[in-house]
N, C-alpha and C positions, 0 to 999 in steps of 0.2 A: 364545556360552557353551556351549553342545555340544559343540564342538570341547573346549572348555576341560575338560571334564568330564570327555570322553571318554578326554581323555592324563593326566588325573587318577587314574580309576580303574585306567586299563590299567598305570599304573606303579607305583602302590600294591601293585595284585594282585600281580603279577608279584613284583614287589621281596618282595612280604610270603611268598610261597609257593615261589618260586625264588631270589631273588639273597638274602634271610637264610638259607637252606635250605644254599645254597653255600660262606655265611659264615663256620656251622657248622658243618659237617662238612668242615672241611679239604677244600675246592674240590673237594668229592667230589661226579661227576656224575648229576643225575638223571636213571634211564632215559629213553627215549624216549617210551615208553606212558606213565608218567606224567607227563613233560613235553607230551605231546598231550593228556595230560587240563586240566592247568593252564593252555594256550592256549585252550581251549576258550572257556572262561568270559570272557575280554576278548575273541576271534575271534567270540562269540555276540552280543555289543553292536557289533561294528563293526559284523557287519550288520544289526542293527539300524537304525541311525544311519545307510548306505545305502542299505537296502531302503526306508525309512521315509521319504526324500528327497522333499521337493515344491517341484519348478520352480527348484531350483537349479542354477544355472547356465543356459548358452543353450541347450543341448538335451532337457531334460526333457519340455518340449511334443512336441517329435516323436518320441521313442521311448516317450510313452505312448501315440502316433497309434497305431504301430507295433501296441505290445501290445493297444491295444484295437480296433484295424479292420481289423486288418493288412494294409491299404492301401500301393501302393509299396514289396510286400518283394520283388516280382520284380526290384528293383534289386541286390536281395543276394545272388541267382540269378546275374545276368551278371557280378556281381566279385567271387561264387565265393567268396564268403564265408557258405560252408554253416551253421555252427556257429550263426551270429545268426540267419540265416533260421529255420532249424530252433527255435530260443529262441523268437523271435518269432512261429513261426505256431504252436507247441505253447500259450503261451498264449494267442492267439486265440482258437485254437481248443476250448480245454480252458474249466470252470468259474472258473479262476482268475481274479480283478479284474484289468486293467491293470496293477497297482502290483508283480503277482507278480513282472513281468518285470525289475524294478530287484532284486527280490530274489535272483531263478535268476542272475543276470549279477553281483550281487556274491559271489553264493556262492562262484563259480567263481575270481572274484577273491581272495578271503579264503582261498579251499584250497590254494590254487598261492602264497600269501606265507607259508601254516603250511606247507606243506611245505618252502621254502626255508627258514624259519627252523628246522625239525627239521633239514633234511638239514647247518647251519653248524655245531648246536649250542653256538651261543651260551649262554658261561656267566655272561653275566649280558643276558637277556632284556629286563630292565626298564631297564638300558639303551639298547640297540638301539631299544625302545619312543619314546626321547625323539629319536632320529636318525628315525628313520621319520615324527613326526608333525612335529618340528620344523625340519629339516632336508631331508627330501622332502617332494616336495607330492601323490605318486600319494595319497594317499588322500583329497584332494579336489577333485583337477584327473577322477579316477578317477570323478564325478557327473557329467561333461561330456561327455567325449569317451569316452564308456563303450569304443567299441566296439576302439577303439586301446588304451586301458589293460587291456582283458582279455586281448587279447593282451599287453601288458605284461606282465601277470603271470603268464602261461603261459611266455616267455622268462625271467623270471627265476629260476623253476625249473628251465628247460632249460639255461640255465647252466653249470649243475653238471655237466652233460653233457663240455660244453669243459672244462673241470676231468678230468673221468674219460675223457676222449677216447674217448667213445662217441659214436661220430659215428650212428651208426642211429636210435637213439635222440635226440640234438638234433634231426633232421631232420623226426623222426617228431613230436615237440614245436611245433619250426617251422611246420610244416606247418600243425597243429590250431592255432595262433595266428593264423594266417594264415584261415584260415576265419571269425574274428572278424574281424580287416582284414587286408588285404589286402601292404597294404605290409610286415609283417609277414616274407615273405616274404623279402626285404632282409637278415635277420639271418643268412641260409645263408652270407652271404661270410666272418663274421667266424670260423669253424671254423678256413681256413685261415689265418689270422691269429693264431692263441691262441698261436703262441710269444710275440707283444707282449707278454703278460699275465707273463711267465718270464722276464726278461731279468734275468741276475744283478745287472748293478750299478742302485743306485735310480738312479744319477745319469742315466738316460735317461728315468727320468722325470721327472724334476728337470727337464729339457730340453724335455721334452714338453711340459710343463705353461707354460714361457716361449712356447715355438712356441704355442700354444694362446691365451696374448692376444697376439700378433700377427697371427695370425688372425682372430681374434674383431672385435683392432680393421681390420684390411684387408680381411677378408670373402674369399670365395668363390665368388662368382655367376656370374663369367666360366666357370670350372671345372660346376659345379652345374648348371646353367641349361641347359648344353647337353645334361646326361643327361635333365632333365626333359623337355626340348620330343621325345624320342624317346619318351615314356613316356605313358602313359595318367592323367596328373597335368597334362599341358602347357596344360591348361585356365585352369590356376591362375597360368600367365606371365601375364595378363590380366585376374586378379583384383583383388580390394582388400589381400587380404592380402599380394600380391607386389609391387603399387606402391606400397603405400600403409603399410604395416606389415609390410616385410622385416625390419627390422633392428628389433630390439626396445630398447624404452625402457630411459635411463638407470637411473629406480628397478627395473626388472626386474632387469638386468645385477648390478647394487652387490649387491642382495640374494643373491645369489649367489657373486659375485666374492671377498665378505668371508670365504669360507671357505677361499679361495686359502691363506695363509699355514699353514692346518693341515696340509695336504696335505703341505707342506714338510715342516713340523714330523713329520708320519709317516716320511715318507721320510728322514728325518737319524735316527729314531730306529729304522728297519728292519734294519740291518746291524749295530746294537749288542743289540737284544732279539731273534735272530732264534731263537734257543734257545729263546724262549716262545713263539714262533709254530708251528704245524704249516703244511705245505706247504701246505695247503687254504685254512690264512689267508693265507699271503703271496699263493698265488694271485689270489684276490678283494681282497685289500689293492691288489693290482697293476691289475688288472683295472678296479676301483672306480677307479683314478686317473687312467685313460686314457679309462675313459667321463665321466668330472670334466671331463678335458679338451677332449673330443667334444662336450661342453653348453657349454662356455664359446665353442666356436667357434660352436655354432650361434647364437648369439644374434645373430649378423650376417647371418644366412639364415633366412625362413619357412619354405623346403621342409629344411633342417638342423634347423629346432628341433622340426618335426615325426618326424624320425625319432628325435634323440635323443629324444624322451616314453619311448622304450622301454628308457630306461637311468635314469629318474629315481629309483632304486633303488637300482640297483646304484654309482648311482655318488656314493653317500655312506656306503656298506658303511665305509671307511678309516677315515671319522669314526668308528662306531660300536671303533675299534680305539683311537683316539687320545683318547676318553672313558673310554674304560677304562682305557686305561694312566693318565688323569691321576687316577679314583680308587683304583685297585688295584697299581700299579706302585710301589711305597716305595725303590727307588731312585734317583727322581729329589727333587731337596732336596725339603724339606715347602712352604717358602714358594714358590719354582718351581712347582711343582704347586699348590698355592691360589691362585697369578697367573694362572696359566694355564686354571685353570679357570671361575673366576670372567670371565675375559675370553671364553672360549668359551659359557660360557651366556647370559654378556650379548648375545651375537650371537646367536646360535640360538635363545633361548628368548624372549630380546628383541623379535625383530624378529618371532617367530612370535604372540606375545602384540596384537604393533601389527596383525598381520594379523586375528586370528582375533575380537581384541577393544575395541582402539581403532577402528580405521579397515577394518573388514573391507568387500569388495568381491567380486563374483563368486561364484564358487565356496564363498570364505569367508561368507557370507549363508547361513548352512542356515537350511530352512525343514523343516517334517515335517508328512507328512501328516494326523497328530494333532493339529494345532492347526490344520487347513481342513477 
């Protein structure tokens, strides 16, 4: 029910203080400073709902060991992932309860997804709002695997970087992600890559996106497997996760997979709307559908699905494109657009409802330390 609350008020707010604001005034843009002000107010209850976390998920127990005994942080010493150390023994060491340190770690998380969402300016926010909770999952896979999803979201800020081909800057981004985890690191290859992101015609990614379940269904391991066993991860060839849970479950995949046909759907309608797009959007529009793709392949590899976690964002940005257009775009017929949208929330808001409120598991269980 938290969850449920939480994308209740954040799209209300939003909608009632931005997306009517826009309606009104002839899609006239709200500044930035006051668009930082009106984030504030739903950015102030995520962390709440974060900071405020008890024992959800499977690592809550050990990164409150951390914060409270700071036992075993000399592990974060030798994989030189300075930024969590430094987190961790500042509140050891300092007055702060345990519980501060889910707070400092989602701060960090929360500032780096407002500052992406300032830097896209996104002009209907409260939109974007219903892609982010119900269509990614970083804001509550993000109670689990804290230390990967912070860096998460220090990349997805850096992002913008590759967009503005400032490479100094990505690296110097990278870097401090990387000091969260380590693997993080990995994201330095895709700089030279970012023409992927700009290739005029969509129909390469049309292309991609087919390569992408033939992948997914034939896997990758033979390829994979051999960079792991040279790497400081090769531990993990001989794990349970790698024998035993490589290749992720049917319900995982579907819940995913079903988004497949939009992607399409964007891409057939990219080269006819491209005069309402700025560069900035096709970029990330593009970008977003190659990391789509990068996820659907991982789902036949554990040490793949581990690195996609750092695109779990980015790479539903397209949706937040093809929601808009289906309520703001009056070009396309009226009933088309009420087929097509009603089918799309069926799915996304559908299946995030079965998570968060029929059949919720893992991560989706919030508990808060207000009620222990």
């Amino acid at each position: 029910m938290t969850y449920f609350i939480t994308l209740i008020f954040s799209f209300f707010f939003l909608y009632i203080f931005y997306g009517n604001y826009t309606l009104t005034n002839n899609k006239r843009e709200m500044s930035k400073s006051a668009l930082s002000f009106v984030l504030f107010i739903p950015a102030f209850y995520w962390l709440l709902v974060l900071g405020l976390q008890y024992y959800v998920g499977t690592d809550y127990p050990t990164y409150y060991k951390y914060f409270d005994t700071g036992t075993d942080l000399g592990l974060y010493l030798r994989k030189r992932e300075y930024a969590f150390y430094f987190v961790a023994q500042f509140v050891y060491k300092s007055f702060l309860p345990a519980q501060a340190g889910f707070f400092l770690i989602s701060f960090i998380q929360i500032l780096f997804l407002c500052k992406f969402c300032l830097y896209l300016k996104f002009d209907r926010p409260d939109i974007f709002i219903v892609i982010y909770f119900c269509c990614a999952t970083c804001f509550y896979n993000q109670m689990n695997a804290i230390r990967q999803y912070t860096a998460m979201a220090i990349f997805l800020y850096a992002s913008v970087f590759i967009y503005e081909r400032k490479l100094k800057k990505y690296i110097i981004y990278i870097l401090f992600a990387s000091m969260f985890h380590f693997s993080a690191i990995i994201l330095l290859m895709l700089y030279p890559f970012s023409f992927l992101f700009n290739l005029k015609s969509s129909k390469w990614y049309k292309l991609f996106l087919i390569l992408s379940l033939f992948l997914m269904y034939k896997g990758m391991d033979n390829f994979i497997t051999f960079f792991v066993s040279k790497s400081s991860y090769a531990a993990y060839l001989d794990s349970f996760y790698f024998l035993e849970q490589n290749r992720k479950s049917f319900k995982n995949i579907i819940t995913k997979l079903v988004f497949l046909p939009f992607y399409f759907r964007v891409m057939a309608w990219l080269p006819k709307y491209m005069e309402i797009y700025s560069k900035k959007d096709v970029f990330f529009i593009k970008m977003g559908t190659v990391f789509y793709g990068i996820k659907l392949i991982a789902f036949s590899s554990f040490f793949l699905s581990r690195f996609a976690m750092y695109f779990d964002l980015l790479a539903y940005v397209p949706l937040y494109y093809y929601l808009r257009e289906l309520i703001s775009h009056y070009a396309i017929k009226k009933w088309a657009r009420i087929l097509e949208l009603v089918l799309f929330l069926s799915i996304s808001v559908g299946l995030w409802i079965a998570k968060v409120l029929i059949a919720p598991t893992g991560e989706y269980l919030y508990n808060s330390v207000l009620f222990n």
